[in-house]
Each structure stands twice: as C-alpha cells, then as structure tokens.
MIROPA-672441 format. One record per residue (C-alpha): residue number from 1; residue in three letters; x, y, z. Coordinates in Angstrom, 1 decimal. Example, Ala and Ser with C-alpha at 12.3 -4.5 7.8 and 13.67 -1.06 7.14 Angstrom:
<atoms>
ATOM   i  aa   east  north     up
ATOM   1 ala   12.3   -4.5    7.8
ATOM   2 ser   13.7   -1.1    7.1
</atoms>
This chain:
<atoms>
ATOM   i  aa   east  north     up
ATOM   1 unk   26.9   39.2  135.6
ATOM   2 unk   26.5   38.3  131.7
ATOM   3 unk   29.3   37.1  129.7
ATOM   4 unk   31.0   39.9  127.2
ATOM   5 unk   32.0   38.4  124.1
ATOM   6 unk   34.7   39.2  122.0
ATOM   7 unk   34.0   38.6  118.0
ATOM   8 unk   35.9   38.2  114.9
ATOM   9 unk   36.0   41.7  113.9
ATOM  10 unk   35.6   42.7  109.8
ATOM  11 unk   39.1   44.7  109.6
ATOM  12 unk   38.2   45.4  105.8
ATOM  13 unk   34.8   45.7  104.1
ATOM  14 unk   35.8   42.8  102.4
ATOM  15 unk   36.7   40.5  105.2
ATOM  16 unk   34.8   37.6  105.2
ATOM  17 unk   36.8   35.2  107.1
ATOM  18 unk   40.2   35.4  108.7
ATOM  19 unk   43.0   33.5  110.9
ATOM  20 unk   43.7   33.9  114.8
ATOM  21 unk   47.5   34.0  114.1
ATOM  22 unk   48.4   35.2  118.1
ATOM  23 unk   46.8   35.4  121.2
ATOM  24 unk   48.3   38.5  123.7
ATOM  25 unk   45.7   36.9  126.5
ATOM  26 unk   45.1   34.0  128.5
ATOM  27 unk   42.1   32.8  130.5
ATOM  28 unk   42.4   35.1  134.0
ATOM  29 unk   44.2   37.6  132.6
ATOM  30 unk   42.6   41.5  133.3
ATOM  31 unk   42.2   43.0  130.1
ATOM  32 unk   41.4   46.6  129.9
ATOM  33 unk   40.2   49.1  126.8
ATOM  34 unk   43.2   49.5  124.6
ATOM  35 unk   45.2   46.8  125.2
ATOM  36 unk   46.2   44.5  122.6
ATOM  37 unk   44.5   41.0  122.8
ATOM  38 unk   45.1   39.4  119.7
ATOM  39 unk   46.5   39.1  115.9
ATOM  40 unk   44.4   38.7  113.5
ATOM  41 unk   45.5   37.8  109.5
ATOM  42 unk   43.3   38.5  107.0
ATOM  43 unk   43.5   38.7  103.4
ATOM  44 unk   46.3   41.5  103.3
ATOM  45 unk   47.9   41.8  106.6
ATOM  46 unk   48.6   41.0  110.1
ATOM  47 unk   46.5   43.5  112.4
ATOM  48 unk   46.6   44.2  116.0
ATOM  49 unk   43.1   43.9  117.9
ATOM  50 unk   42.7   46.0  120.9
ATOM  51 unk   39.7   46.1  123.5
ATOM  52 unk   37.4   48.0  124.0
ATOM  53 unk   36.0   46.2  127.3
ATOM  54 unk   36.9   46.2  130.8
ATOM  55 unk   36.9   42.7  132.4
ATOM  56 unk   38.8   39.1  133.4
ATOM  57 unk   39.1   36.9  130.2
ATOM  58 unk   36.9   33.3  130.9
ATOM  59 unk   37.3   31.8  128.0
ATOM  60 unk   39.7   31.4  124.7
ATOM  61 unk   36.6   29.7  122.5
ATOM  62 unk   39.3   29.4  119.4
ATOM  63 unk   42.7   28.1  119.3
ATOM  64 unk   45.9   30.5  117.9
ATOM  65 unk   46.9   29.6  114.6
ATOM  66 unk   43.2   28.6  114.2
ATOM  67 unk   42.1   29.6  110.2
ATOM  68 unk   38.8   31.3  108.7
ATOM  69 unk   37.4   32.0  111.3
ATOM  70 unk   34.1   33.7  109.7
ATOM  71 unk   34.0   37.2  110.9
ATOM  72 unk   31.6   37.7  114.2
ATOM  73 unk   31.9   34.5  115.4
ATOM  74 unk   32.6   34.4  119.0
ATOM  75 unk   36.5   34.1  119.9
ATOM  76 unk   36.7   34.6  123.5
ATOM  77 unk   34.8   35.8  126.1
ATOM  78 unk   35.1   38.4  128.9
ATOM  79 unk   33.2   38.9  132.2
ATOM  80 unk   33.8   41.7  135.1
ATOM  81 unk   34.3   41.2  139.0
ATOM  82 unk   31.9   38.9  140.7
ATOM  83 unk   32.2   36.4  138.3
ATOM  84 unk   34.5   33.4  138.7
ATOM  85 unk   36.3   32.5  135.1
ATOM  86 unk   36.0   28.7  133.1
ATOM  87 unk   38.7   26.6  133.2
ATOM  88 unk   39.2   25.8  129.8
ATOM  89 unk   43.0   24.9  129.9
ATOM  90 unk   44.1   28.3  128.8
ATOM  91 unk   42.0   27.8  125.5
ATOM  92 unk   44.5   25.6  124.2
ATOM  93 unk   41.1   24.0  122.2
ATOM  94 unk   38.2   25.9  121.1
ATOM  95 unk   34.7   25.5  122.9
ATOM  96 unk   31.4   25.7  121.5
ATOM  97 unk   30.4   29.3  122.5
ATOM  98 unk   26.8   30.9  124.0
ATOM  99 unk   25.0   33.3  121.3
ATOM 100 unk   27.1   36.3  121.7
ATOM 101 unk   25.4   38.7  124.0
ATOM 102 unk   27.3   42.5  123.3
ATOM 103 unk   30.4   41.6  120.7
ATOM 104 unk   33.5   43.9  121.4
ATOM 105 unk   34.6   46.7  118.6
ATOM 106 unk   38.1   47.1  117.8
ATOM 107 unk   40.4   50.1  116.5
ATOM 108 unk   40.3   49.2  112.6
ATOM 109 unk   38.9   50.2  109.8
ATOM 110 unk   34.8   50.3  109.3
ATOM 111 unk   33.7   46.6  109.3
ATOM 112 unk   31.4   45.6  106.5
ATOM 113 unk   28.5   43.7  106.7
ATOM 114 unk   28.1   41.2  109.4
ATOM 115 unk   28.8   38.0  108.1
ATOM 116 unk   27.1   34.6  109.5
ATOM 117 unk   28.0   33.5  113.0
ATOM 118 unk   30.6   30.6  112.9
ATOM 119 unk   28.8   27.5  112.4
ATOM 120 unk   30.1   25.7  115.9
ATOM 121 unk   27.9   28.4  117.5
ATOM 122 unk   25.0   26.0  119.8
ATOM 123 unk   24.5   26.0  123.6
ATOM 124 unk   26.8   23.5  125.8
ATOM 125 unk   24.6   20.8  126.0
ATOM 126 unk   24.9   20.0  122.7
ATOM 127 unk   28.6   20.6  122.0
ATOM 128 unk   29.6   16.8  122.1
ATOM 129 unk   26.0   15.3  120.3
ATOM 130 unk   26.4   15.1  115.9
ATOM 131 unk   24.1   18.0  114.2
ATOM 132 unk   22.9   15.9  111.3
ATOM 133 unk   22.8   17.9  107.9
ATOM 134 unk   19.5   19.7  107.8
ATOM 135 unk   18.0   20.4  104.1
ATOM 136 unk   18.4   24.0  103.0
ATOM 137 unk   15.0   24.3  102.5
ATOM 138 unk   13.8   23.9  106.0
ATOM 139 unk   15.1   27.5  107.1
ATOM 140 unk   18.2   26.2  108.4
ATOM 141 unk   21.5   25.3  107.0
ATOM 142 unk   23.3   22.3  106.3
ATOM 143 unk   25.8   21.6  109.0
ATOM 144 unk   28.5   20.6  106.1
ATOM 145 unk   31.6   23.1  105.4
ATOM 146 unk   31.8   25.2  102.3
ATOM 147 unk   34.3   22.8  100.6
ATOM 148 unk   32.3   19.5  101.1
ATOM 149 unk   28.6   21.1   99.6
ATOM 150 unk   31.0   22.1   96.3
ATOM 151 unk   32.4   18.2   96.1
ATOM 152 unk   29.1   16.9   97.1
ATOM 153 unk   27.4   19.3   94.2
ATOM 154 unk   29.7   18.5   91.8
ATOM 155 unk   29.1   14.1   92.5
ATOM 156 unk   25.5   14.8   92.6
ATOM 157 unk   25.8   13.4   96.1
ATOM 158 unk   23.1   13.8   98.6
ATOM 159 unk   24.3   15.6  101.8
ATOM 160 unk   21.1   14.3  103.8
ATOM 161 unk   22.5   11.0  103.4
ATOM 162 unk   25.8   11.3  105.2
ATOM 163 unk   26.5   10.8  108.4
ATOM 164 unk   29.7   13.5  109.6
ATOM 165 unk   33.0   12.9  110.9
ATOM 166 unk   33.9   16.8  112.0
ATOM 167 unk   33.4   18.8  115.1
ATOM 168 unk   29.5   18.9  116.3
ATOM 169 unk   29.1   16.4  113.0
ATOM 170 unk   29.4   18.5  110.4
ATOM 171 unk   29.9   16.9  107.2
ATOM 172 unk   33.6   18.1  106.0
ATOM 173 unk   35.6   16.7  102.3
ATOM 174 unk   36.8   12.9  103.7
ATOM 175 unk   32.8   12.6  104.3
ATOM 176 unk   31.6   12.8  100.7
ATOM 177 unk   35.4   11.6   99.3
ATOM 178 unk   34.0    8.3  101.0
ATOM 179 unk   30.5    8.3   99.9
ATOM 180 unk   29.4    5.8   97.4
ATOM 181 unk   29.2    7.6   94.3
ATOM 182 unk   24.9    6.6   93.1
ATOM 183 unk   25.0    7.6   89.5
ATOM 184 unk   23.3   10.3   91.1
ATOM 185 unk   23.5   13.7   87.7
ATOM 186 unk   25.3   16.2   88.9
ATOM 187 unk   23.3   19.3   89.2
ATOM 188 unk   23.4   21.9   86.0
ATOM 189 unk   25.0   25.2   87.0
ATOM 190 unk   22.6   28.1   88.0
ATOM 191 unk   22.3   30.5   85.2
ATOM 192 unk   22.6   34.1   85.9
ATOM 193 unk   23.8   33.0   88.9
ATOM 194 unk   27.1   34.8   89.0
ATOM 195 unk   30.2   33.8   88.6
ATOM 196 unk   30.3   31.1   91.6
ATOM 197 unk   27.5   28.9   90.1
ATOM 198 unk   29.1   29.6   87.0
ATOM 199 unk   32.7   27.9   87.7
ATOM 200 unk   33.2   24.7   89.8
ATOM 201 unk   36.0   24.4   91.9
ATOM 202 unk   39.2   22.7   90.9
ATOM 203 unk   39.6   19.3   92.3
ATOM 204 unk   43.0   17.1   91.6
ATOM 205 unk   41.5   13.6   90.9
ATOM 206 unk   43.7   11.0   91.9
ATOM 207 unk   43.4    9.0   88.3
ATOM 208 unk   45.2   12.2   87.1
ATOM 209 unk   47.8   12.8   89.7
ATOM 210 unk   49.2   10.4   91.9
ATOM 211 unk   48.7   11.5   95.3
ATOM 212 unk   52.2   11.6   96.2
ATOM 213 unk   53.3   13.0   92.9
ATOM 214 unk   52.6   16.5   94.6
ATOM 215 unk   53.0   18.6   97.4
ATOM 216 unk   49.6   20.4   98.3
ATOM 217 unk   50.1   23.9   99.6
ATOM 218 unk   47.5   25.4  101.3
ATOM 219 unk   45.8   28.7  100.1
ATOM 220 unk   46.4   31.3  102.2
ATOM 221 unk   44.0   34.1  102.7
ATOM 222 unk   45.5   36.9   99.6
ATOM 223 unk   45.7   34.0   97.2
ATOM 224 unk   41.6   32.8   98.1
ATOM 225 unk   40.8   36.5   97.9
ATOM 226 unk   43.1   37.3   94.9
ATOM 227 unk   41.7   34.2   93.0
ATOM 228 unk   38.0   34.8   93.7
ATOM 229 unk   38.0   38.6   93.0
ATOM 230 unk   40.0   38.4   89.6
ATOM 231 unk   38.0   35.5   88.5
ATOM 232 unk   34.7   37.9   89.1
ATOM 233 unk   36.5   40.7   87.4
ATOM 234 unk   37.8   38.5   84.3
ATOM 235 unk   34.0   36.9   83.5
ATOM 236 unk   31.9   40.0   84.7
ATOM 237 unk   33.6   43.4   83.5
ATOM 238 unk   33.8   43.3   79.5
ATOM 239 unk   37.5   44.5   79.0
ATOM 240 unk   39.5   45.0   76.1
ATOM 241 unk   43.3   46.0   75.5
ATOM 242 unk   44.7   49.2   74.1
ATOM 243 unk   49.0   49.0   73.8
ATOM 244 unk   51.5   51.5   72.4
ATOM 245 unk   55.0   51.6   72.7
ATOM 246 unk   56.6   54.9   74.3
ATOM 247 unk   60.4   56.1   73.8
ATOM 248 unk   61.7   56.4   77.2
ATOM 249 unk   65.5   58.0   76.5
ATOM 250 unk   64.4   61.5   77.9
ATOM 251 unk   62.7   59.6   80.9
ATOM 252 unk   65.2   58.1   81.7
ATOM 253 unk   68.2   60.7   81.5
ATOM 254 unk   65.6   63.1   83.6
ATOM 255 unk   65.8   60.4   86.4
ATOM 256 unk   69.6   60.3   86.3
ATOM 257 unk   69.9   64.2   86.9
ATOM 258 unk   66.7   64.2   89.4
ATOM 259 unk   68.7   61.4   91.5
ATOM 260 unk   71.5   63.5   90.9
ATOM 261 unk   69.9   66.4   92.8
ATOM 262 unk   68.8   64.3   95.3
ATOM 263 unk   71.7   62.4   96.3
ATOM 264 unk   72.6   64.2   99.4
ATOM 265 unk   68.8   64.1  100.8
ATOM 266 unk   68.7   60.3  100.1
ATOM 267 unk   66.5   60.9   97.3
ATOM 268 unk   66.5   57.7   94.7
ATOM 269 unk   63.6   57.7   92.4
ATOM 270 unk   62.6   55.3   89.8
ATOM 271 unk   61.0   54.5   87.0
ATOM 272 unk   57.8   53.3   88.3
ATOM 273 unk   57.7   56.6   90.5
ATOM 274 unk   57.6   58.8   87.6
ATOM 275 unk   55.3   56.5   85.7
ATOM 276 unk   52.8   56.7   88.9
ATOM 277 unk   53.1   60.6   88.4
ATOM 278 unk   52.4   60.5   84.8
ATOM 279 unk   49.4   57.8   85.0
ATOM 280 unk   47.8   60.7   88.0
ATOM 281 unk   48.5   63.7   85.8
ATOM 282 unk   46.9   61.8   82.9
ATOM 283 unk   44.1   60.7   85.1
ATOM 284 unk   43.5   64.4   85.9
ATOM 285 unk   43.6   65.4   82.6
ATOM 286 unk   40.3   63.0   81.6
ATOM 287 unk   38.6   63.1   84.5
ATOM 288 unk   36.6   60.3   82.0
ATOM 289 unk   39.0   57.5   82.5
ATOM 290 unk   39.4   58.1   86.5
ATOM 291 unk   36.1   56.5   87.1
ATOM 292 unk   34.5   53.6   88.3
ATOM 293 unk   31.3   51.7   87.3
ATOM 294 unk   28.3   50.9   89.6
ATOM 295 unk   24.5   50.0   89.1
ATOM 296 unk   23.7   53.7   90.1
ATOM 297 unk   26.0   55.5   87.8
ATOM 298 unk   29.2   56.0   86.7
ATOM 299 unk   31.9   57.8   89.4
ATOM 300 unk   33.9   60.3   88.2
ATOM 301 unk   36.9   60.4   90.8
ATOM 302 unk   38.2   63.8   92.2
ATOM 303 unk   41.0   62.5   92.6
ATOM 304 unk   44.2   60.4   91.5
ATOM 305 unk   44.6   57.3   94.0
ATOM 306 unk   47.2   55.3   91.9
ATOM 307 unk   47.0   51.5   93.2
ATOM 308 unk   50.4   49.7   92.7
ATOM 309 unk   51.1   46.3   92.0
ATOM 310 unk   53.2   44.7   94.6
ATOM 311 unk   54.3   40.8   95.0
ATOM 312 unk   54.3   39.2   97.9
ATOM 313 unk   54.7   35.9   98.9
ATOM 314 unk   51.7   34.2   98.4
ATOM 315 unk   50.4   36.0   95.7
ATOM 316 unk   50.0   40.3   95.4
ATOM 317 unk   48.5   43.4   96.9
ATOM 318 unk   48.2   47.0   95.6
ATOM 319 unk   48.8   49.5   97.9
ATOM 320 unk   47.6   53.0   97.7
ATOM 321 unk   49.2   56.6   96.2
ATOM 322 unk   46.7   58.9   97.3
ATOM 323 unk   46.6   62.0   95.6
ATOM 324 unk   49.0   60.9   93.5
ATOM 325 unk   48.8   64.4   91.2
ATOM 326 unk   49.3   66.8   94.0
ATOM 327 unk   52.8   65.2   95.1
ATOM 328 unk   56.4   65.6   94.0
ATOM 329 unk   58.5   62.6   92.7
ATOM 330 unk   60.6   62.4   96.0
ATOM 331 unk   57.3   62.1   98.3
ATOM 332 unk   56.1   59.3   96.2
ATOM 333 unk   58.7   57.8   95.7
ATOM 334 unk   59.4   57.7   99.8
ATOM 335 unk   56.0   56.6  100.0
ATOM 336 unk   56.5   53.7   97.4
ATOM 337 unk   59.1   52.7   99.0
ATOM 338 unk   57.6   52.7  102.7
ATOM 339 unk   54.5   50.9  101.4
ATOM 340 unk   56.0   48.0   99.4
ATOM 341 unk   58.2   47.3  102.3
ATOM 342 unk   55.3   47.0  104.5
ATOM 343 unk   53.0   45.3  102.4
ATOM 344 unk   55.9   42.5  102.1
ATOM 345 unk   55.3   42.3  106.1
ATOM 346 unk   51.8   42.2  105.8
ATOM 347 unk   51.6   45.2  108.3
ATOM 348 unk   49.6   47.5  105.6
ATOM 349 unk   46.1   48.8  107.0
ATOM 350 unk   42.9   48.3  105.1
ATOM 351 unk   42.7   52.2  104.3
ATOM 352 unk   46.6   51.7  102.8
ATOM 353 unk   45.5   48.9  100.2
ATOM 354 unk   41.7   50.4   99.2
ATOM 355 unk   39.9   53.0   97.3
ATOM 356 unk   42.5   53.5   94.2
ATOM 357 unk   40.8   54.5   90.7
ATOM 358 unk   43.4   53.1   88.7
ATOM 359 unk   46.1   50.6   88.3
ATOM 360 unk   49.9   49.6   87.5
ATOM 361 unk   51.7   46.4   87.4
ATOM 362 unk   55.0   46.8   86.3
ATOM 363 unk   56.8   43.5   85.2
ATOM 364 unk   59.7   45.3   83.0
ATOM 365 unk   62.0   44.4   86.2
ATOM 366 unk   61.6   40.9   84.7
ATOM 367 unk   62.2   41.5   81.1
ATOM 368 unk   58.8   40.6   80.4
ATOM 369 unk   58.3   42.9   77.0
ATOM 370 unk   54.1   43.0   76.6
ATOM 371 unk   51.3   41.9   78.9
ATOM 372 unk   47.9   42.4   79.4
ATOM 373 unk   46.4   43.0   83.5
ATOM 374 unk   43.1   42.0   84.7
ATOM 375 unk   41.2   44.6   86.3
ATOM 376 unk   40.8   45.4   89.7
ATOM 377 unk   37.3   46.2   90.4
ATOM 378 unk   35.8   48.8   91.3
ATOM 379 unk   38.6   50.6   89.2
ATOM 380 unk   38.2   51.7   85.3
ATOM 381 unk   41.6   50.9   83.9
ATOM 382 unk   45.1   49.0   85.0
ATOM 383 unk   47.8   49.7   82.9
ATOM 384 unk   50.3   47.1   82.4
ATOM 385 unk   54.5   47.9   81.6
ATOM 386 unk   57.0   45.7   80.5
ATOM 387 unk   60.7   46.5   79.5
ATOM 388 unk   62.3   49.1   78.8
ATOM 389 unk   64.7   47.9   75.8
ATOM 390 unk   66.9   49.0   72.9
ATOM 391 unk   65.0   49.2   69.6
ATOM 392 unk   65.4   50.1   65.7
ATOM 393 unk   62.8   53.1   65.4
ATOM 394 unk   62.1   54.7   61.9
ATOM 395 unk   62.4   58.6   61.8
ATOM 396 unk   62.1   60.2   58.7
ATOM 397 unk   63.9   58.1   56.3
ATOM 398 unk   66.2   56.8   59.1
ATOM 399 unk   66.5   53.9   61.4
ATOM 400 unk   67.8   55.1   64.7
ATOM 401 unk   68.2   53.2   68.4
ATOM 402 unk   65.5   54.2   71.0
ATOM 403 unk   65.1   52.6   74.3
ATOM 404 unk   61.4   51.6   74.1
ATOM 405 unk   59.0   50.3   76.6
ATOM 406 unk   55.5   48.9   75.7
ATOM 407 unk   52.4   49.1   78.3
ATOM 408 unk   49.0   48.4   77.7
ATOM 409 unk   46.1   49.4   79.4
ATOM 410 unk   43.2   47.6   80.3
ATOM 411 unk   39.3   49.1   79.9
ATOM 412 unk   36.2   48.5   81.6
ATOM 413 unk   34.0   49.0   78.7
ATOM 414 unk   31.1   50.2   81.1
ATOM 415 unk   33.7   52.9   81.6
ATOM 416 unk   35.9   53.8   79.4
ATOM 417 unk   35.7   53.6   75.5
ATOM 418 unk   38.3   52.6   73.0
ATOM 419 unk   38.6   56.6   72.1
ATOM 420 unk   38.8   57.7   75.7
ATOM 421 unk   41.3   55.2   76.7
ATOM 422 unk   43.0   55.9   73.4
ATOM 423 unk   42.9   59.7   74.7
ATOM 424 unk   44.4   59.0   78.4
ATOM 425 unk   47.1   57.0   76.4
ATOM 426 unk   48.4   59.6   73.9
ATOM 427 unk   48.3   62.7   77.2
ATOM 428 unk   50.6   59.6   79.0
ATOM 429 unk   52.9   59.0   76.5
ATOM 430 unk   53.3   62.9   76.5
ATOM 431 unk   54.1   63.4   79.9
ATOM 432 unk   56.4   59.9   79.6
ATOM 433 unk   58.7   61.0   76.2
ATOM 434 unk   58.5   64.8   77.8
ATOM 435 unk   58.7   64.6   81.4
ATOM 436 unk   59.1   68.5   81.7
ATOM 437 unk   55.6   68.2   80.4
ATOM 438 unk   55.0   66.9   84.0
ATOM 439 unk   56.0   70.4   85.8
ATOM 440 unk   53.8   72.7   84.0
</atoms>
C-alpha cells in the first residue's frame, strides 16, 4: 500500500513558510480523521492541525521545534494496515522524504497558493551524497538557502564555486562568510524589480560591531512578515498624511455615564471602542474612503471591518471588527477585549486577523502626542491617535482648557484623495466631539 503524506498546510493565504512547534503523534501511533496531530506557528498564531486521513504514522520526516518549514513540504507520513511502519527513532531527526503522493488537508482557513516543495525533498539514495549548486539557468535551482544567495549577491560571489557544508550540501551563510572575497562587482539591483531587488538585506559587519558587543535575536515569524509587508507598503503605495486635532471632553464624560450604565452587566468601554465605532460610521458615511486598490479596480467595501492595532511580543497584529457599524459599544468593546487577549496568545485564526478596510493604532496609552502609520495593504487608510491631553484652545476672543487628542490618517493616493480623506476626517471628528451624533 502507498505512503499517505502529510504536508505543511497554508493556514493563511499569506503563509509561506512556518514552524513545527508540537508534535501530538509519534511513529506507530493510529491516527484517525479529526484528531489533532500537530502545532503549527505561523506568522500570527499557534494553530491546531487535524487529520483528515485514516492510517499508522511511519515516519516524523521533520523535527518539533523545527522552523520555516516552506508550506507543502512533506512532514510526516502515514500508511494503512498491511504495511509495516519505518523506524526512524520516533522522528527525533528529520529524513529526506519521497515526492509526496496525496498530501493531507486540514481544518483551517483556505490555503493560498502552493508554495515550492521543501528543498530536502530527493529519493533515499541520495539523502547522505552533497547536491552541488546547480546554475539557475539550467531549469533547476540552486541548492543554497534563501539567506546565503542574498550574501553571496551582495559579495558578488559565485555560488557555483562553493562547495556546501549543510544538509544534502546545500550551500547555507558560513559557506559564503568563508569564501574568498574575488573583487568579484557586486551585481546592480533589478530595476522594476519590486521592492526585494530594490532593498538588500541588512547584514551586521563585524568591522562595525564587535561580534560579542551584541546579542542576536532571532526573527520570528510576525516580525519577518511584519518587516517584509510594511517595507512593500512604505516604497509601493504613494501615501500622504492628513492630521487634525479633535476636543474629546464630551467623549470622554459620555464614556463615564455609558460605563456607568453598564457597571452591573460588566460593561467597561473605552476610548478606543468608541473611536472604532466612530472610524465605521464614518466609513459608512463615504463609502469612498472604505475601499481598497487593485490592478482591476478600485473596491468599494460594503462594509466596516475595522482592523486594530495590537502589540505583541515580537512585534504586532490587527485583528478584526467585523461589521463594525451594525454593533453597539458593549459588543465591541467585549469583542476588543476577547480578541486582544487572544492575539497576545497567538491563538487568533486567519479569518480573525484578515479582510479589514481600514486601520487604527492607538499609541495615546503611551503619551505619544502625533504620529504617522504605515498602511496595511490591501486597506485605503490607517488612522493613527496619540494622547488625549489638556490644551489652551481659542474660542471667540477667549483661551479656554480642552482635553485634545491629535490623529492622523494615512492615504493611499490610488484611493483616496486629499479632499475625500479630508471629508472622512471632518464626519469623524463629528461623531468624536458629538458622540450622540453616533445614535442617530
């Protein structure tokens, strides 16, 4: 009987690679559908995999706590009655797997594209010979990892010419570290290349920093993600700033009596609750602004999906308020609250963290007065708020004491306009200095 093989599932369209944090199998154990067989981290959380086949687990091809693992590269591998199962040692190492022959699904959300098969992937005789690096151009890949083709780019340095020191002798970053540096020019950046062959990685060059001058911490997969994606966002959407300050008094003595009301049904709402409501009904109200830019057209959003900053450690993640305009100030602020504490966990699904249409990142908690967001594509607009604080405001012919707070929003130009952002701002400072403005 074949082999079933269980792959590195896409958990988020976005997935590209992600990290084996827990095996809940071991080789001879009798899985069936349903049951849980692993925990996998990705970029945002820590997900459960379940199977989907029947049969006795063979093999464990990679090790628990292994990290980037690409996505559909073979993990393990599964076979029913009949057949004996490998002795591996429980997996405790990973093995150089078979082309997978039917991989396993699991209950998550849509996968995206398949991504390339892990780059171990040959057939057991080969497993303990060197691969030497192959030229891109002959139809196959160099067998060097993704870090040691950016050094080895940026030195002008020959990958042909190496000999590797990794697994199945792939070329890895000690293999061009110790290759004798020819004079070789390094080669120009691709133009209109995108933002990759735009940028070269950061390397920390010893005759700057001492080696042990530092402590190197790893990245981990939000701040890999976070840093690519806002680095695209930064260099390819053309953004510009629109701030205005906003009296917040009435806001603010509202949420006094609304937590008032609420005090015996545990309701507690904040300040970044009521901002979320006023951003959605705002959003409503220029259907313009809620919108998103793509090669085919510009989408107008139906609806108010309010993505909210929230730090983590490790770097950030903005879960979802769906609908934001069709619910009250206790459900969102229940669901705030729910959302944040799960997204600390990383135990958020993909469907809990994707598909807002707009932004907020609120660092007022940190007395920071005035700052300025970076996108989040495929969204229109992130609006930044800092501090509330106590300020000399002119009325009339008199100087009075307001408690102000400052936010600025952020445009996609493709999208939104400097009027139509100017628009969305003065309806938001409506519903924000008149919050009764928010229940008609």
């Amino acid at each position: 009987m074949m082999a079933i093989s269980i792959t590195m599932p896409a958990l988020s369209p976005t997935m590209e690679e992600g990290n084996l944090a827990k095996w809940h199998m071991k080789v001879g154990d009798r899985i069936k559908p349903g049951d849980i067989i692993a925990e996998i981290e990705t970029d945002k959380a820590t997900m459960e995999v379940e199977a989907v086949d029947e049969g006795t687990v063979t093999r464990l091809l990679v090790e628990e706590g292994a990290q980037g693992v690409k996505v559909n590269a073979v993990i393990a591998e599964l076979t029913g009655e009949g057949e004996a199962p490998a002795k591996n040692g429980g997996g405790a190492k990973a093995e150089t797997a078979k082309a997978p022959l039917a991989a396993t699904a699991v209950k998550a959300a849509p996968p995206a594209a398949p991504a390339a098969a892990a780059s171990s992937a040959s057939s057991p005789a080969r497993a303990n010979q060197p691969s030497p690096a192959v030229a891109a151009g002959s139809g196959q890949r160099v067998n060097a990892s993704p870090l040691a083709k950016r050094l080895a780019k940026m030195e002008g340095i020959d990958l042909l010419a190496l000999k590797g020191s990794g697994p199945h002798g792939r070329i890895i970053k000690s293999d061009v570290l110790k290759a004798p540096k020819d004079g070789a020019a390094k080669p120009a950046p691709a133009v209109g290349g995108g933002v990759t062959s735009l940028i070269e990685p950061a390397v920390l060059d010893d005759r700057i920093y001492a080696p042990d001058s530092y402590d190197l911490i790893p990245l981990d997969g939000v701040r890999k993600v976070t840093a690519r994606r806002l680095t695209q966002s930064f260099m390819q959407v053309p953004h510009f700033p629109l701030t205005i300050d906003l009296e917040i008094d009435h806001l603010l003595s509202a949420r006094v009596r609304i937590n008032e009301a609420g005090e015996k049904a545990g309701v507690k709402v904040s300040v970044n609750d009521m901002l979320i409501k006023a951003s959605a009904m705002a959003l409503m109200a220029h259907p313009d602004a809620n919108a998103s830019f793509s090669d085919k057209g510009i989408a107008q959003h139906k609806a108010a999906h309010v993505s909210v900053a929230v730090a983590i450690p490790g770097g950030l993640i903005t879960p979802v308020v769906r609908d934001a305009q069709t619910k009250g100030l206790a459900q969102i602020a229940a669901e705030m609250k729910d959302l944040a504490a799960r997204a600390r966990d990383k135990k958020l699904k993909p469907q809990e963290y994707m598909g807002g249409t707009f932004s907020i990142s609120n660092l007022g908690m940190f007395g920071i007065r005035s700052f300025a967001s970076i996108i989040n594509p495929p969204e229109g607009m992130i609006l930044s708020v800092g501090a509330g604080e106590k300020r000399a405001v002119v009325r009339g012919s008199n100087v009075e004491v307001a408690t102000v707070m400052t936010v600025t929003l952020t445009c996609d130009h493709r999208v939104v306009d400097g009027a139509t952002g100017a628009r969305w701002l003065q309806t938001f400072k409506q519903f924000v200095e008149t919050p009764e403005a928010m229940l008609l």
